[in-house]
C-alpha positions in Angstrom: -46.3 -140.4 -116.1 -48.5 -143.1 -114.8 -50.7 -142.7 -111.6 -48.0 -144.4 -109.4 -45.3 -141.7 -110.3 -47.1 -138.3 -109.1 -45.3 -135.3 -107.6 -46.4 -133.4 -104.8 -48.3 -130.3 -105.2 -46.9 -127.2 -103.6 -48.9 -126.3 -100.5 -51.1 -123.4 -102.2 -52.0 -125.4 -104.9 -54.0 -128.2 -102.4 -56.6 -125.5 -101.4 -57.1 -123.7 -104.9 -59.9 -121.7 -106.2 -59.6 -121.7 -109.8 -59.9 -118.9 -112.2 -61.8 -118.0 -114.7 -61.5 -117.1 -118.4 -63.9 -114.9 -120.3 -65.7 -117.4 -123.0 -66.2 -116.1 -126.1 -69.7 -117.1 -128.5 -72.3 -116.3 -130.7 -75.4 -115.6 -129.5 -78.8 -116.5 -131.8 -82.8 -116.8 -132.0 -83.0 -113.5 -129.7 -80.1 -114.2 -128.1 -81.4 -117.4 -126.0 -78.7 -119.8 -128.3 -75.5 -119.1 -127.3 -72.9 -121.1 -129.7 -69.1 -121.5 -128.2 -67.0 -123.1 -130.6 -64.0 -124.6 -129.4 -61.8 -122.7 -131.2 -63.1 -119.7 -129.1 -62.9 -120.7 -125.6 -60.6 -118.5 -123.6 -58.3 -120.7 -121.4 -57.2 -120.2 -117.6 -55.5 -122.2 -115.0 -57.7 -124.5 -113.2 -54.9 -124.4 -110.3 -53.2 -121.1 -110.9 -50.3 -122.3 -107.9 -49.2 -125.2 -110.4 -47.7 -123.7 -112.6 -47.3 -124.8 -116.1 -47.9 -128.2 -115.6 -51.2 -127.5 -114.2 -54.8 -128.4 -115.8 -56.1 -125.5 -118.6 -60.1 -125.1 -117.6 -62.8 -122.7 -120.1 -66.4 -122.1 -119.0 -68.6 -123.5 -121.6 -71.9 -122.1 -119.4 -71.7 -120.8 -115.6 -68.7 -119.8 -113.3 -66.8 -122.0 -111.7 -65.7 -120.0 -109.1 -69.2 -118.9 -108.4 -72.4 -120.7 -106.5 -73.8 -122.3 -109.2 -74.2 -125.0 -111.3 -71.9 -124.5 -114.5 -70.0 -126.9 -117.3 -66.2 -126.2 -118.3 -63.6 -127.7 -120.5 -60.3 -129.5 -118.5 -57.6 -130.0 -121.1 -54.5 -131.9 -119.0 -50.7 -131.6 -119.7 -49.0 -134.3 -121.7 -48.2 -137.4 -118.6 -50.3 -135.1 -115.9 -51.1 -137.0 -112.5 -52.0 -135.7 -109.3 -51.3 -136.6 -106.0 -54.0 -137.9 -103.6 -56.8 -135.0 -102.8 -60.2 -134.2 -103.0 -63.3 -131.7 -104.0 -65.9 -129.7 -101.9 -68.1 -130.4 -104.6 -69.3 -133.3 -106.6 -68.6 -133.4 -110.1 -69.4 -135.4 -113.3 -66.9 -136.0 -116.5 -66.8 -137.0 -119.8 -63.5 -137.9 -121.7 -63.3 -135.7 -124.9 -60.0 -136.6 -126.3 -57.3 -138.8 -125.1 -56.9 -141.0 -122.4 -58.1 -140.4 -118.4 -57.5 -142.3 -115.3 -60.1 -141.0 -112.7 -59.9 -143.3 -109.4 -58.8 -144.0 -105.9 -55.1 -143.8 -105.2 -54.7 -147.5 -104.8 -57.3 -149.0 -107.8 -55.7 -150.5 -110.9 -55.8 -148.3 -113.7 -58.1 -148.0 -116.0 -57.5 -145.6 -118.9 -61.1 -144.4 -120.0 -61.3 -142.9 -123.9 -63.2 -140.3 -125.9 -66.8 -141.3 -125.0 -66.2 -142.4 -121.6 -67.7 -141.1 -118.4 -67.0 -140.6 -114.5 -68.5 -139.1 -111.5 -66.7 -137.9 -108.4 -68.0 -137.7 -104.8 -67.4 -134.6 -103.1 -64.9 -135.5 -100.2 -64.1 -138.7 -101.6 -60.0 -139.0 -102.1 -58.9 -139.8 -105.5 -56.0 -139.2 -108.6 -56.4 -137.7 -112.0 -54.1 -138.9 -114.7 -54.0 -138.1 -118.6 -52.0 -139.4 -121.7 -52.2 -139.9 -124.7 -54.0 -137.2 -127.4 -55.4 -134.3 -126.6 -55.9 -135.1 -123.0 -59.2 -133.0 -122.9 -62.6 -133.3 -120.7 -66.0 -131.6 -120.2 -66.5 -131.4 -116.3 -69.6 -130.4 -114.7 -70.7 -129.0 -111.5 -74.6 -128.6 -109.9 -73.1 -126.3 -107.6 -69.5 -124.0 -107.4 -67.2 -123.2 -106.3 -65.0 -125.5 -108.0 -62.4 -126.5 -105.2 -59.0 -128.5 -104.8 -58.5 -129.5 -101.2 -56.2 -131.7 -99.1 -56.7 -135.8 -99.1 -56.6 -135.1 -95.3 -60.1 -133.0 -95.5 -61.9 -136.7 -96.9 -65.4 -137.1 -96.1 -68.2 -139.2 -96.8 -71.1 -138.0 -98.5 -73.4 -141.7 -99.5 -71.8 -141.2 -103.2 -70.0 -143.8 -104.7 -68.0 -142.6 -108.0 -68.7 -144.2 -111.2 -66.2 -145.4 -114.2 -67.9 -146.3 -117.5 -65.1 -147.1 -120.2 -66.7 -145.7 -123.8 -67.4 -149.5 -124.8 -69.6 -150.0 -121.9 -72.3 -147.5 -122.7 -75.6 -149.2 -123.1 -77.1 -147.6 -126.1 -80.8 -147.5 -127.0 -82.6 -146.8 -130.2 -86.1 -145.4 -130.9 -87.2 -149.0 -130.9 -86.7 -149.3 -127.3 -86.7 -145.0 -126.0 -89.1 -142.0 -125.9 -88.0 -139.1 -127.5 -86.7 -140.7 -130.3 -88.6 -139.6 -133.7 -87.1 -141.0 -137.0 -88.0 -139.3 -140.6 -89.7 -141.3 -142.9 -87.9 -145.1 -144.3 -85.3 -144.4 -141.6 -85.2 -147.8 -139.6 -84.1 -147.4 -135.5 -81.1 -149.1 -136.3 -80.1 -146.5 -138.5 -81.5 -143.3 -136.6 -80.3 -141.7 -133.4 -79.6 -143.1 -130.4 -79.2 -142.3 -126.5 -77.1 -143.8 -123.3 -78.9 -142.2 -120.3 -76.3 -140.8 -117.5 -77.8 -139.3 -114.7 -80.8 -138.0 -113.2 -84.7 -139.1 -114.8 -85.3 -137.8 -118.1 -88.9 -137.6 -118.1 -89.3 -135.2 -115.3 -88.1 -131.3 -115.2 -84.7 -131.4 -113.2 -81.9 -132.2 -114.2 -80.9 -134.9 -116.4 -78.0 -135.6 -119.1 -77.4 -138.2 -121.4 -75.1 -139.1 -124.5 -76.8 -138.6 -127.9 -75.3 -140.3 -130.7 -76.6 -139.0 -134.3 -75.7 -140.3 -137.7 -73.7 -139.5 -140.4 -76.3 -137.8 -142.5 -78.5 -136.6 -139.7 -81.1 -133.6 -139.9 -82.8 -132.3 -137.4 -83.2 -130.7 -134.2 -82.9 -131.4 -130.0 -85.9 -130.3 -128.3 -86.5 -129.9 -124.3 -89.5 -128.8 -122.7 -87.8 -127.0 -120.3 -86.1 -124.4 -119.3 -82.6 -125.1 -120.3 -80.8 -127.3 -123.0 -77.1 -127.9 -123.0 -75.1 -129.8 -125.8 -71.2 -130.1 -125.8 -69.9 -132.5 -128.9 -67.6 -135.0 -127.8 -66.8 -136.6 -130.9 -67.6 -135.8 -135.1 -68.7 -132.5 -135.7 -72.0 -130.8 -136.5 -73.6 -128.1 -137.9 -75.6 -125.5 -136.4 -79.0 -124.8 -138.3 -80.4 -122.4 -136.1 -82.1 -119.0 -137.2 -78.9 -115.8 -137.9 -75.9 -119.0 -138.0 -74.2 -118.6 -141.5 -74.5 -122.3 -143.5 -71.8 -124.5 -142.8 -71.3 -123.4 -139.1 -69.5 -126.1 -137.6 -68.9 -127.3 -133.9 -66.0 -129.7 -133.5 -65.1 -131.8 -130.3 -65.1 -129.5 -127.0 -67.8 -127.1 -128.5 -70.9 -125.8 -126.9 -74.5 -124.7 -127.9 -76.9 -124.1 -125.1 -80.4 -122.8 -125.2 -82.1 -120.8 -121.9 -85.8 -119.8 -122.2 -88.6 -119.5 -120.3 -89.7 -122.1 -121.8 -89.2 -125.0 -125.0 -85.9 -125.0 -126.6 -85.1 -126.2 -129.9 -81.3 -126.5 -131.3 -81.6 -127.3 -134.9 -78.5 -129.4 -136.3 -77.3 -131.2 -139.2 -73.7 -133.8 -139.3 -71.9 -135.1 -142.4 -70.4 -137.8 -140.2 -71.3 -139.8 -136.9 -71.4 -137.2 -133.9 -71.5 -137.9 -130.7 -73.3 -135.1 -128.6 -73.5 -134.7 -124.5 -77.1 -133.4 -123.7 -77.9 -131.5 -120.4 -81.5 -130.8 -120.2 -84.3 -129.8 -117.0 -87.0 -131.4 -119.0 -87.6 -134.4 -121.4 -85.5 -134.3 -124.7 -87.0 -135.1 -128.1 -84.4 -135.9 -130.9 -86.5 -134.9 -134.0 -84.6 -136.3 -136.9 -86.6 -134.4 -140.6 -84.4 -135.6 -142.8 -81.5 -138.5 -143.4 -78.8 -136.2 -146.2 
């Protein structure tokens, strides 16, 4: 179903508070890693009046239905679109698998892939389509609850939504970023590399970026901050970390967050190209010791 074919939603559904599901995970390292493969995630209806045909959402960190800032999984029914309506809250995506169209009613489309990413203005009245594979995003929140609410409801908050299609990303290597350090004969065009999203990097709130690490890639993510979030969006990787059995592996829609007083470190290791989104509050450091 393309964005010009929606259905209405029942009247309950416009004003819906979503529920939550139980995650499951692993915690490590004194329990401040907490692993959450994607095979675990416990799924619940992100619009419980919808029905079947409604959105699946899983907390990967937070509650959605609570005050604060938290990061879940979306995965959309096969031709989903919504009718026109709107959020109480501001929220960012990134396209996991398949194909989303994120956008005011009357734009032309424009089908974003695995990689991609989007913002959306609290207030601001927009549709959400999905085909295609999968169908499956990483949404995140700086504040809950997570609200549907009528197109009628629109306001203007001074934020202006973003669409960046996968093959716009501007990518930068350690030739051209801080925080980028490369073991020994590995050249910057062969090492990792980072597309900064939102927020400054260098200071200690908030930031996120996408981290892309080669096939062959050893190391470890470092923040020196209180709080480092990764969720793979493409490849897989393994986790290195102290009590995680060798040959752990987190595919696409996975999560491994670290929540300390202070550093963190996430130790991890790919046998193919991985592709990883990095929350952090506090600069990140991509410490590659070793090219497999």
């Amino acid at each position: 179903m393309r964005p010009g074919s929606r259905a209405c939603w029942p009247e309950a559904a416009r004003r819906c508070r979503s529920l939550p599901a139980t995650r499951r995970g692993t915690r490590l390292d004194g329990a401040a890693v907490e692993v959450v493969p994607a095979s675990e995630v416990r799924w619940g209806a992100l619009n419980p009046a919808r029905g079947a045909q409604g959105p699946r959402a899983a907390d990967l960190w937070g509650d959605r239905t609570g005050s604060g800032a938290t990061g879940f999984l979306v995965r959309f029914a096969e031709g989903f679109a919504s009718p026109p309506h709107i959020h109480n809250t501001t929220y960012r995506g990134v396209v996991i698998e398949g194909l989303i169209h994120n956008d005011d009613p009357d734009a032309a489309e424009l089908w974003m892939p695995a990689g991609s990413y989007w913002t959306q203005p609290a207030g601001e009245v927009h549709i959400t389509a999905a085909e295609g594979e999968g169908r499956l995003a990483y949404i995140e929140i700086q504040h809950g609850p997570y609200l549907v609410q009528p197109a009628e409801e629109a306001s203007d908050n001074g934020e202006r939504a973003v669409n960046i299609h996968a093959s716009n990303m501007v990518w930068l290597d350690a030739s051209s970023a801080a925080g980028l350090n490369l073991s020994s004969g590995v050249s910057p065009a062969e090492g990792p590399r980072v597309s900064y999203l939102w927020g400054d990097p260098q200071d200690r709130d908030p930031s996120a970026r996408l981290v892309a690490l080669p096939a062959g890639f050893a190391g470890a993510l470092q923040a020196d901050g209180p709080s480092l979030r990764v969720v793979v969006v493409e490849g897989r990787t393994q986790i290195q970390q102290t009590g995680t059995a060798d040959g752990s592996t987190l595919d696409p829609g996975s999560y491994v967050g670290s929540v300390r007083a202070s550093a963190q470190r996430i130790a991890l290791a790919t046998d193919r190209a991985c592709l990883l989104y990095v929350r952090t509050e506090g600069a990140l450091s991509v410490v590659q010791t070793a090219h497999r």
